[in-house]
Every structure is written in C-alpha cells, then in structure tokens.
C-alpha positions in Angstrom: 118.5 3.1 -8.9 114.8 2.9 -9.3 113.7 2.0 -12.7 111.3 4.2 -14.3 112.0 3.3 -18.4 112.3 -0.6 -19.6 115.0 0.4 -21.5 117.4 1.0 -18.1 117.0 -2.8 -17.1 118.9 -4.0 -20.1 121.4 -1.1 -19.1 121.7 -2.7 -15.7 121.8 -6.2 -16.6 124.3 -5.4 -19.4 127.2 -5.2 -16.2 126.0 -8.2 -14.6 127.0 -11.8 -15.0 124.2 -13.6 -17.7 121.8 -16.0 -15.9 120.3 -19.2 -17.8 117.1 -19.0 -19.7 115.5 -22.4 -21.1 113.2 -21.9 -23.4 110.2 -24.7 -23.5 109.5 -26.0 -26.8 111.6 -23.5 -28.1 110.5 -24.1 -32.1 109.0 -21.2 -33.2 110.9 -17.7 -34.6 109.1 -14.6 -31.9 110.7 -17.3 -29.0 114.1 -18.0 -30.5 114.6 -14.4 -31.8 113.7 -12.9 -28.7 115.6 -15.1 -26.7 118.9 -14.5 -29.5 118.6 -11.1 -28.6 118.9 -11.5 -25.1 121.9 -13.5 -25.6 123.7 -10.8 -28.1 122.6 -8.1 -25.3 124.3 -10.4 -22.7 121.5 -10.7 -20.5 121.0 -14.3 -20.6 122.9 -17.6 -21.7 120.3 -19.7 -23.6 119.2 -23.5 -23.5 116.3 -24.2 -26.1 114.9 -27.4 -25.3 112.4 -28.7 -28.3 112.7 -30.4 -31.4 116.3 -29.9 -32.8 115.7 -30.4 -36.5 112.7 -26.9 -36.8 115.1 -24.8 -34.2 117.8 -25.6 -37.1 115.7 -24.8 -40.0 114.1 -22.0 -38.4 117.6 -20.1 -37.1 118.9 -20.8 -40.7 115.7 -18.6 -42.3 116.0 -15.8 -39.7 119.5 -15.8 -39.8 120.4 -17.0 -36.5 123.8 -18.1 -35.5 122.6 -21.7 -33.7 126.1 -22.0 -31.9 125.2 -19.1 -29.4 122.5 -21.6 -27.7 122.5 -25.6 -25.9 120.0 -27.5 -27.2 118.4 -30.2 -25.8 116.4 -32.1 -28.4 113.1 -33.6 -27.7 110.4 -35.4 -29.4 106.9 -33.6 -27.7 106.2 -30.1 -25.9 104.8 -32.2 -23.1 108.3 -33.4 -22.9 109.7 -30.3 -23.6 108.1 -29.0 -20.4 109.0 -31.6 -17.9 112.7 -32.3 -19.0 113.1 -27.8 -18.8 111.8 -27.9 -15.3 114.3 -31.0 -14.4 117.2 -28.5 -15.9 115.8 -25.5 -13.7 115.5 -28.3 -10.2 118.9 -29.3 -11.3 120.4 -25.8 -10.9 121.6 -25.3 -14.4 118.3 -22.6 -15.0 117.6 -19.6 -13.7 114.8 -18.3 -15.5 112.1 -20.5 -17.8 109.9 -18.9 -21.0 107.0 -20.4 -22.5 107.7 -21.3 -26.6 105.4 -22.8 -28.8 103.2 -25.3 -26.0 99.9 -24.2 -25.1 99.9 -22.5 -21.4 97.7 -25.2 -19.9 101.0 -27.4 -20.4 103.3 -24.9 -19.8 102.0 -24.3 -16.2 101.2 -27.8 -16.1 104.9 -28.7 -16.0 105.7 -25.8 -13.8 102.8 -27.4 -11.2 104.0 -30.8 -11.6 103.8 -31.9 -8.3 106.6 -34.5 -8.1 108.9 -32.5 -10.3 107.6 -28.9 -10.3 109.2 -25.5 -9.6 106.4 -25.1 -7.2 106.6 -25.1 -3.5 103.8 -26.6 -1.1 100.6 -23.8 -0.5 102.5 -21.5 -2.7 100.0 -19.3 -4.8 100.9 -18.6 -8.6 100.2 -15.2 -10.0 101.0 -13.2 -13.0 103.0 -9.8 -12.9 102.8 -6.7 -15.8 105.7 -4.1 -16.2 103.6 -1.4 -18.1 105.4 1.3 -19.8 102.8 4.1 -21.2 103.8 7.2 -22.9 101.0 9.1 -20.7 102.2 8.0 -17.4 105.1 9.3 -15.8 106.5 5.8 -14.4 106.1 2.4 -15.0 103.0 0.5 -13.6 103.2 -3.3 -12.1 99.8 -4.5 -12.4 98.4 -8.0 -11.6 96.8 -10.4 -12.3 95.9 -10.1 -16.0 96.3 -13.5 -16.9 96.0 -16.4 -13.9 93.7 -16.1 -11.7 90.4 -15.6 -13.0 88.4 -14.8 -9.4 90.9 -13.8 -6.6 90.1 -14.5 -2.8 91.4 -12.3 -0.1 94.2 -14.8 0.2 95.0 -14.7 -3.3 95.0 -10.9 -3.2 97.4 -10.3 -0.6 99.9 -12.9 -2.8 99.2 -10.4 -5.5 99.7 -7.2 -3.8 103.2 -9.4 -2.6 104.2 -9.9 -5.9 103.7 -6.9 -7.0 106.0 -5.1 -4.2 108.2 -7.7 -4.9 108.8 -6.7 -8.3 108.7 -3.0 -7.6 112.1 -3.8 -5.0 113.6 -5.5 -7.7 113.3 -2.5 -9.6 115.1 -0.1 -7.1 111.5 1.2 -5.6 112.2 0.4 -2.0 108.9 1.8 -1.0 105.9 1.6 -4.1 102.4 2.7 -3.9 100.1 0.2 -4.2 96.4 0.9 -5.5 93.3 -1.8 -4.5 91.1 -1.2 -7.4 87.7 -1.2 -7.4 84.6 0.6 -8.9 85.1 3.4 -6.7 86.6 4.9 -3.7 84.0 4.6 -1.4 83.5 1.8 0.6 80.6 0.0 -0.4 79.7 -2.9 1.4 77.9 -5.0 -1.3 80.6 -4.6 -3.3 83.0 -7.6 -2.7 86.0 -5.6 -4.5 85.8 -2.7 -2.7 85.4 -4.8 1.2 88.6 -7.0 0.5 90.8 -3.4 -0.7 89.5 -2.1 2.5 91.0 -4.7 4.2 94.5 -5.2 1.9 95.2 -1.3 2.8 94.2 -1.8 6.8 97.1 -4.9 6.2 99.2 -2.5 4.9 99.0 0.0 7.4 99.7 -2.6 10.1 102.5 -4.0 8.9 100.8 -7.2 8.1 101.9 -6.7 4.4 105.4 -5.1 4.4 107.6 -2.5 2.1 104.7 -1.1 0.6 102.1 2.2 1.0 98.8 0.7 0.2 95.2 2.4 -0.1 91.9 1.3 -1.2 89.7 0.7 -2.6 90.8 3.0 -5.2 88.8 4.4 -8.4 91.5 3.4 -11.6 91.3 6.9 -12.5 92.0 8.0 -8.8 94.8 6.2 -8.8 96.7 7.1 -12.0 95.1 10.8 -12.4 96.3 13.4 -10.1 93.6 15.6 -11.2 90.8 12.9 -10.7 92.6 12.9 -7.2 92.3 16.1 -6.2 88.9 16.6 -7.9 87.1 13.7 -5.9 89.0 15.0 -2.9 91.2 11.8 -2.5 94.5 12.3 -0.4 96.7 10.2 0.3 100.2 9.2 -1.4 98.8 6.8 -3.6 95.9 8.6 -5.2 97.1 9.6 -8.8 100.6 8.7 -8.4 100.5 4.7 -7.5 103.1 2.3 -9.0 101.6 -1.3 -8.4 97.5 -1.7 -9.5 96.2 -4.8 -7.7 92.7 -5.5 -10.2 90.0 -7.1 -8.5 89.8 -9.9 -11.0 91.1 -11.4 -14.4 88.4 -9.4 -16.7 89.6 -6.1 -15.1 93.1 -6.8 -15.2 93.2 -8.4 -18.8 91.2 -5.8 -20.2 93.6 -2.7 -19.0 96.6 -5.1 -20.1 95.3 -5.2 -23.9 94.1 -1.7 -23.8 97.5 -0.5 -23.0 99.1 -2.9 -25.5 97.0 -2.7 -28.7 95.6 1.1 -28.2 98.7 3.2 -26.1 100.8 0.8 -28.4 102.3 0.4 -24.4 105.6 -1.1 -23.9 105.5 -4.3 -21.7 106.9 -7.0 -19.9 105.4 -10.1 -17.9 106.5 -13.2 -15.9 104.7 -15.8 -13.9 105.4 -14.9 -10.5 105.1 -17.6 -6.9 107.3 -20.4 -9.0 111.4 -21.1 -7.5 112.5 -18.8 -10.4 111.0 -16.2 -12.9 108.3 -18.0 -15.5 108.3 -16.4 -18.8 104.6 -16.6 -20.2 103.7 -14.5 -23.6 100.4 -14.4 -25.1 100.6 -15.9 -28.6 99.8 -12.0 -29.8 102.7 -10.5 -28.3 105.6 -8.9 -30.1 109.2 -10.1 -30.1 109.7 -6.6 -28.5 107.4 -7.5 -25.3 109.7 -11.0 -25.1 112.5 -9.5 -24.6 111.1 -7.2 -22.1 109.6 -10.5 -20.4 113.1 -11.9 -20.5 115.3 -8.7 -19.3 112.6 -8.3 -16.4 113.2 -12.1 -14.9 116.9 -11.9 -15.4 116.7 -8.8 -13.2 114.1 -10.7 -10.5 116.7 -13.4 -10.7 119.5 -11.0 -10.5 117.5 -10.0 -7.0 117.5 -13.2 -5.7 
C-alpha cells in the first residue's frame, strides 16, 4: 500500500504487534502525552526514562494513567541519554524520542562512541514526512535539521534515506528531486554540479530504487505547470515525492514554512542510527510527535 495521508500509518500500524519506544528524559507533558497516545493507539509500548517523581506529578495534572508505561528513574538527562541507548543496545528498544534534553546531548548519547547506536563511517541525517493540503501526496524532504553544509558524500546518504523512507511507505519506486536554484546546469553553482551528479548516480544504478533528476528548480519539482511551462520533462518534474535541499538553510526554511504558514502536517526522525531517532523541535505540536512516533514504528516495522 503506498502511503499518501499520515493518517493511514496509524491504520497500518494499528494490526501490527507494538514496538518499544524509550523516551529520553521523558519529563515534560508534549513528550509524555504524545508518547500516551501512541500507546492507547497501540502503536508503541512505552519506557520513559527520566526523573520519576515530575513524570508522576506531571501524568497526575494531564490526567495520565502512569501504569500504561516502565519507568526507569534517573537523576540527570545526561544520564537519561546514555542509560536509553544501553536499553535500545540491549534489545529491549526499538525506536528512541528526544524529551526535555537539549539536542546537542540527545545526539550526543546516540554518537557515543563506546555505547552509541551508531555504526563505524555511518552518516546521520534527518528525514521530514510533509503532509500539505496543496500537494497531492506526501513529501520526504531532508535534511532540515543536521547537517548544516552537505558534501557529495553526505548527499547521496541523504538522497538514501530519503528512498529509504519512501519503501517503508509502500513507494517501491519514488521520485527524487536534487534541488537547486534552477534547472540549468550551472557550473559555479556548487548545488546545482553535485545534483548533476546524484541523478547521473541514479541513472546508473549507483544509487538504487529510486528515479532521480537534477538539479531541479523547487517549483519544477512540485508544480506541474511550472514543469511544463519551463519545458522540464521528465517523471520527476512537478510530481517528485523525496526533495533532497542543498543545505540546512534551504531545507529548514521550507520545513517551517510548511509548518507555521500551510499549518502542514508532519512527521520527523533521525535517520543513519541502528533504530529510528525521534527528534522534535521544542516548537512542535503534540500532533507532529505522534506523527514522529507512528512514522519510526513503521521504519522499524520495515526492518
């Protein structure tokens, strides 16, 4: 089945057996709501690890039965992250979300190179599940939030990812837009050199289950009309499911466009770790949480 609302995951997941979520310094009420909800939609089985005594008092104002979850009480969020990665190494987690710690720590514990979820050379990225009223499908964009200036290598991780996600989303074949200023080649323009060289990868096999063109115009590749009137062809033009942005600034600045002016439905995860990395910004809704968390089970589910 591919995927085209949000809303069909939690359909999906709903027949599945629930994987384990730990939440990491689990203390405040957007984190323990979202993940509650999770639980009551049987998506996940949840293990809060932070400091016992707020997760009580907060679940008691919001009106949280506390028995649904494990809790692992502990004293710091530093410690918070490194004993939730032991639980994931261990096998008894399958997904892990960000809580109340900063993100430097967060991925700090998830980097940890003696007991981190990360494996030798492996590139970390960050993946977007956009749903926008104007487009017909959903978009997987990337990176908004990781890597500020991405190398060729880098890229092609990326443009990985983001096929990645589209399988686990029943898209067996996803389009997969290079973005840059414009369509043209230009060769001063570093963007537009390295997309020339993603889609020649693509067409050669060299990156797999994927169509891939660029460099691509943003509004070439999600505006048929734009398409057609710059005289693009192609499969992609106008009708691409994966935008690969040329850098953070790009990338962030569609991601909080969609969300604070389409009022876009989302859903994110820290991809390149051994199992799918929950990581919200501190301004997003309970709603895009639980989208973060339904989208990880469903990578893990893929697994």
């Amino acid at each position: 089945m591919n995927i085209t609302k949000l809303e069909q995951i939690y359909k999906i997941l709903q027949g599945t057996d629930s994987k384990n979520l730990v939440g990491v310094w689990a203390n405040d009420a957007h984190t323990i709501s979202a993940i509650s909800q999770a639980i009551d939609l049987g998506i996940v089985n949840g293990i809060l690890v932070g400091d016992e005594r707020i997760i009580v008092q907060v679940c008691d104002k919001e009106g949280i039965d506390i028995s649904k979850f494990s809790i692992v009480n502990v004293a710091s969020d530093v410690e918070a992250g490194s004993k939730a990665v032991q639980l994931v190494a261990e096998g008894k987690g399958d997904i892990l979300m960000k809580g109340l710690l900063s993100t430097d720590k967060y991925m700090r514990a998830i980097l940890n190179k003696e007991n981190g979820l990360l494996a030798p050379k492996t590139i970390l990225s960050h993946v977007t599940v956009i749903e926008n009223a104007y487009y017909h499908k959903l978009l997987i964009v990337g990176d908004v939030a990781i890597i500020p200036q991405p190398d060729l290598k880098q890229k092609v991780a990326i443009a990985n990812y983001l096929i990645q996600t589209a399988h686990a989303l029943g898209n067996e074949l996803p389009k997969v837009s290079v973005i840059s200023a414009s369509e043209q080649v230009l060769q001063g323009l570093e963007s537009s050199v390295e997309a020339s060289i993603i889609a020649k990868m693509g067409d050669r096999g060299q990156i797999k289950g994927a169509i891939i063109d660029g460099p691509l115009s943003l509004d070439a590749s999600i505006d048929i009309e734009s398409a057609i009137t710059k005289g693009i062809g192609g499969e992609v033009a106008g009708n691409a499911d994966c935008l690969l942005f040329p850098n953070l600034d790009a990338g962030n600045i569609f991601y909080k466009m969609n969300s604070k002016m389409s009022k876009a439905e989302m859903g994110a995860f820290v991809a390149g770790a051994k199992v799918p990395c929950v990581l919200s910004s501190r301004g997003d809704t309970t709603q895009t949480k639980l989208n973060s968390i339904a989208l990880c089970a469903m990578l893990a589910l893929s697994k």
